[in-house]
N, C-alpha and C positions, 0 to 999 in steps of 0.2 A: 736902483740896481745894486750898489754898493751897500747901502743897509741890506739889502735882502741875503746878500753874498754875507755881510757883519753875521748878520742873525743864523744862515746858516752854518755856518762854523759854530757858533756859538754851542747848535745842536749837537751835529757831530761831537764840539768837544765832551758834550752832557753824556752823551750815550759810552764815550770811552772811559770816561771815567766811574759812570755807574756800574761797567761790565767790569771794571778792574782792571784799565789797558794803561798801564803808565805810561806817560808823554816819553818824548826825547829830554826834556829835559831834570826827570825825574829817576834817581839815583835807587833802584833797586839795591839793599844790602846785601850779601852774599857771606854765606860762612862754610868753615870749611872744620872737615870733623876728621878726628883718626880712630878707626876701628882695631882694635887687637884680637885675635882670635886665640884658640887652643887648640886650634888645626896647624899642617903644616903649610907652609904659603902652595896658595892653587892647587890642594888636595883636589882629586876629585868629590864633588858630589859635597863634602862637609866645605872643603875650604875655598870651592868654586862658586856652593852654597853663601857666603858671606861675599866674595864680590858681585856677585849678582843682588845682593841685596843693596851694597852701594851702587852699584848702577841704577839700580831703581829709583832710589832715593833726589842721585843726581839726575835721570831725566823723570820724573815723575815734577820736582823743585824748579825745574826749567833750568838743574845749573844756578837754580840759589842757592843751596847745601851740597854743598863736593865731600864726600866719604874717601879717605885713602886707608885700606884696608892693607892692617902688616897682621903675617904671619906669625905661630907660636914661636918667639927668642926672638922675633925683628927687633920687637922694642921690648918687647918685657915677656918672662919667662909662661909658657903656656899654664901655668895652675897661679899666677902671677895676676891673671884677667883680672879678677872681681875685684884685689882691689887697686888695681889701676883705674879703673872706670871708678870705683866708690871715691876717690881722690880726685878725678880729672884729670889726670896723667895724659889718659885720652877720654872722648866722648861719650865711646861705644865697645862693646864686647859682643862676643859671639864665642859659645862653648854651650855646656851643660850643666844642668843646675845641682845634678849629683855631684860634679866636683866640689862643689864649695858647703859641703857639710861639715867642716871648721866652722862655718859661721852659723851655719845655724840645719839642725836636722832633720827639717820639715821641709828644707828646699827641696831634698830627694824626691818629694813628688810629684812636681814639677816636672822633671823630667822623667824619669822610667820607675816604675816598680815593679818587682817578680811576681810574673802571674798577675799582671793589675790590668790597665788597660790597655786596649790596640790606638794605631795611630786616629781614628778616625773618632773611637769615644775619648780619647785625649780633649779631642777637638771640640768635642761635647761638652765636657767639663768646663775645659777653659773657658769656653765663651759663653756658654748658655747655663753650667751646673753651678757658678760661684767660684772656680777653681782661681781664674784671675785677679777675681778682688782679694783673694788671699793671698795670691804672689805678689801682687801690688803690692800688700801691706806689711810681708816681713820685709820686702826687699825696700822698703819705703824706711827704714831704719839703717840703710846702710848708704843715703842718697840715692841709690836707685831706680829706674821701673825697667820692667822687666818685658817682656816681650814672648808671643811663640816666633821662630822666626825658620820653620824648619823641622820635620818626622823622619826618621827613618824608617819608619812600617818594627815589622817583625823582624828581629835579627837573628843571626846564626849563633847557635851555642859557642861556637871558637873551636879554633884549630890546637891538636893535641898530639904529643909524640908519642903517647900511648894511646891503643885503646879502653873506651871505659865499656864493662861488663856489665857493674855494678856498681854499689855506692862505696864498697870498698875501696874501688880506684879512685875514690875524690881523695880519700885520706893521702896527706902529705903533698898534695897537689900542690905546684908554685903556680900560680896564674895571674895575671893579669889582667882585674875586672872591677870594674871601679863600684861605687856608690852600694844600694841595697844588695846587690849581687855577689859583692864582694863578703860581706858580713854573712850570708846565706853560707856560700862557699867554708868560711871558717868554720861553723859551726858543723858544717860535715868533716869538717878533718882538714880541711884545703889549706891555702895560705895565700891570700888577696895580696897582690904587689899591685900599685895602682902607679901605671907609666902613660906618659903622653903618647898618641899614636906615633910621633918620627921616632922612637924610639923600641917600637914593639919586635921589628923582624928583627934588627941585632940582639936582642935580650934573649929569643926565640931561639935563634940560631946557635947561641954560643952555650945555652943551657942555663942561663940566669933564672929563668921561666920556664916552666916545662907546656905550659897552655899558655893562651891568649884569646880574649874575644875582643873583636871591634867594631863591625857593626855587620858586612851582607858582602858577598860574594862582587860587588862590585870595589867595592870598597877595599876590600881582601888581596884581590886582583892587584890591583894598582900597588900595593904595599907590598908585593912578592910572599906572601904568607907562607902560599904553596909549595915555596921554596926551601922555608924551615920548619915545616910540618907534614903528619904521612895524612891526618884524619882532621876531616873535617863534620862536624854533628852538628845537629838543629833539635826542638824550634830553640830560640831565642828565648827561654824561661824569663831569663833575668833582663829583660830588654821589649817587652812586645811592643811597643810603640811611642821609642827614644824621641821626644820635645827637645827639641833646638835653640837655643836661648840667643836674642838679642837684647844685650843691659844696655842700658843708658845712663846718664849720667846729669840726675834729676836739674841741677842747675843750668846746665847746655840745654835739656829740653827745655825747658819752662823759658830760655834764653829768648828762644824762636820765636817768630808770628805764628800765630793760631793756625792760620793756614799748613805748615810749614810741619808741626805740633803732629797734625790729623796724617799728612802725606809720610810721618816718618813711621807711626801708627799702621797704616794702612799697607805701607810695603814690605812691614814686614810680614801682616798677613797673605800678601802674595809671595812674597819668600817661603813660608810655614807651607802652602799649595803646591810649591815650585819644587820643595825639594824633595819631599814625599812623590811626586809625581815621576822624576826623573831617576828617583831610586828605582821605584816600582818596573820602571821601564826598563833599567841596563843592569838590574840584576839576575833576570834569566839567562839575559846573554853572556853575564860573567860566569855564571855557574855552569852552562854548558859548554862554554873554552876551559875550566877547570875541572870537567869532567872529563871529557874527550880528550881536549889537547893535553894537559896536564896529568890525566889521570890518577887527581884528586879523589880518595874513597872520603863518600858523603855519607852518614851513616844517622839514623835516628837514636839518640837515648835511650838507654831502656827505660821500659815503664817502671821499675820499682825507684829508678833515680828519679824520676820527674814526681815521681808522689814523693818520694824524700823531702827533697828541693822544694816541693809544693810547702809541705807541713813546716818546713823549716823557714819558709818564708812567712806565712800565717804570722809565729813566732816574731819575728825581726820587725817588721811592718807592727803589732801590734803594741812590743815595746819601747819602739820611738813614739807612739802616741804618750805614754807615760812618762815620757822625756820633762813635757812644760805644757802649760795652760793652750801655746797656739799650736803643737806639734798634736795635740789631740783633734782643736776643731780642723786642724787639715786632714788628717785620717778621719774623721767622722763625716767630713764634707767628700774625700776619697772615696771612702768605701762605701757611704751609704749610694754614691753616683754609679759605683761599678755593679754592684748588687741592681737598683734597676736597669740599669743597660743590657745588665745579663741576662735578667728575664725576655728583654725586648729581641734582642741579637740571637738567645736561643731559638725561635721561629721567624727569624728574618734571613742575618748572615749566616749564621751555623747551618741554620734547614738548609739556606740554598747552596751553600756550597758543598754539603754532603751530597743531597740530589745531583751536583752538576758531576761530582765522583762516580756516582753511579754508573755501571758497564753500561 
């Protein structure tokens, strides 16, 4: 009876161990990581986007990887990320890859381009058009990898203390509008001032800036925009479907168990799901308390700004391809993705959502 009892344990212990159930007396490692963002701590929707992504992390890990997630100036100044993380200062970043066009000009595509793609052929590119193994590989020169970790859909053009008519109104424009959008903006007359979001309503308010874009009516909201602005205008030219950047800090990753490696991989593609979804959701209801409660005028562009804007973009996007050898294969990997998608989306999304317009 006792061999039999021997032998059965024995099994039991076979089968915990082949499932991967560490005994009691087997010492699981555990690491712990600090994330910095270029949000302000517990934004809505951007910088609640980032602790939900360590949450994930840590229960996705069982609590083997604990993320502490500081806000833009907790530890290091919000345009400060990239290279905090390219160092190890901290582990991880969360921001936009248009800020960091210092380092290199091709990041911008990563995250938004005028008139390029919406959030969902973002999603296209990245993972299934090649778009990734090209992020991977400039940011693979700064110790990095890079991550989607987060969309904001379609954004709003930005709140403005004058009305725009025309394209003459952009002339002399102060605004505040980061990456390809910003350079667009110039070459109309404008003048790109590129500030952190906790920064935008005092700059707004006191006349530093005469416009501001940030990202959608939810987001708007929560920052008081409506407060130092009369007009608010759409679509999102310069912005159709802002990528959310989670960096890493190539030595901490590759640190990890392989396991460990995939689950930090993987969350943040449910982050990238998470945030786009929750936009989508609480931005109608921002804009109709900004309409009604606030009595926010929301106004469309006119058409000869957005073919400006459009042509002027062409321009800007096609001279950073001539920038360097990899700033071309990303525009040629960009554009040649957007160009079929456009064919595909023009009798797909476009048909159907014209028809659902339909009286």
């Amino acid at each position: 009876m006792k061999r039999r009892e021997f032998i059965t344990g024995l099994g039991a212990a076979s089968v915990l161990a082949g499932a991967g159930v560490a005994g009691p007396a087997q010492a699981r490692p555990e690491f712990k990581w600090k994330m910095v963002t270029t949000w302000p701590k517990n934004f809505p929707g951007l910088g609640t986007g980032a602790n939900h992504l360590a949450e994930l992390i840590g229960a996705m890990s069982d609590g083997r990887l604990q993320v502490r997630v500081f806000g833009a100036g907790e530890l290091v100044p919000a345009f400060e990320v990239f290279d905090a993380v390219s160092r190890g200062t901290a582990q991880m970043g969360h921001g936009a890859s248009y800020y960091w066009k210092g380092k290199s000009e091709a990041a911008q595509f990563f995250s938004a381009v005028p008139f390029g793609l919406t959030a969902q052929e973002m999603n296209g590119w990245l993972y299934y058009g090649g778009g990734m193994e090209l992020w991977e590989e400039l940011y693979a020169r700064f110790n990095l990898v890079p991550t989607a970790a987060g969309n904001t859909g379609v954004q709003m053009a930005g709140w403005f203390n004058k009305e725009i008519r025309s394209v003459a109104d952009l002339k002399g424009l102060k605004m505040r509008i980061p990456g390809l959008g910003g350079e667009v903006l110039a070459r109309a007359g404008g003048t790109p001032v590129n500030l952190p979001g906790g920064e935008l309503y005092t700059a707004l308010q006191s006349g530093t800036i005469d416009a501001t874009e940030f990202v959608g009516p939810y987001n708007d909201l929560a920052f008081g925009l409506h407060k130092a602005a009369k007009y608010c205008y759409y679509p999102g030219w310069h912005e159709p479907g802002t990528t959310l950047e989670a960096m890493i800090n190539r030595n901490a990753l590759e640190a990890l168990p392989e396991d460990l490696q995939v689950i930090v991989r993987n969350a943040c593609k449910v982050a990238n799901l998470d945030m786009l979804s929750e936009l989508t959701a609480r931005n109608h209801a921002a804009l109709h308390e900004l309409v009604t409660r606030h009595k926010v005028q929301v106004l469309p562009l006119p058409e000869d700004v957005l073919k400006r804007l459009r042509a002027l973009s062409e321009e800007v996007v096609a001279e950073i391809a001539e920038k360097d050898a990899f700033s071309r294969k990303v525009y040629e990997s960009f554009r040649g993705f957007r160009d079929q998608v456009q064919e595909w989306h023009a009798v797909s999304e476009l048909a159907y959502l014209t028809a659902r317009s339909l009286a």
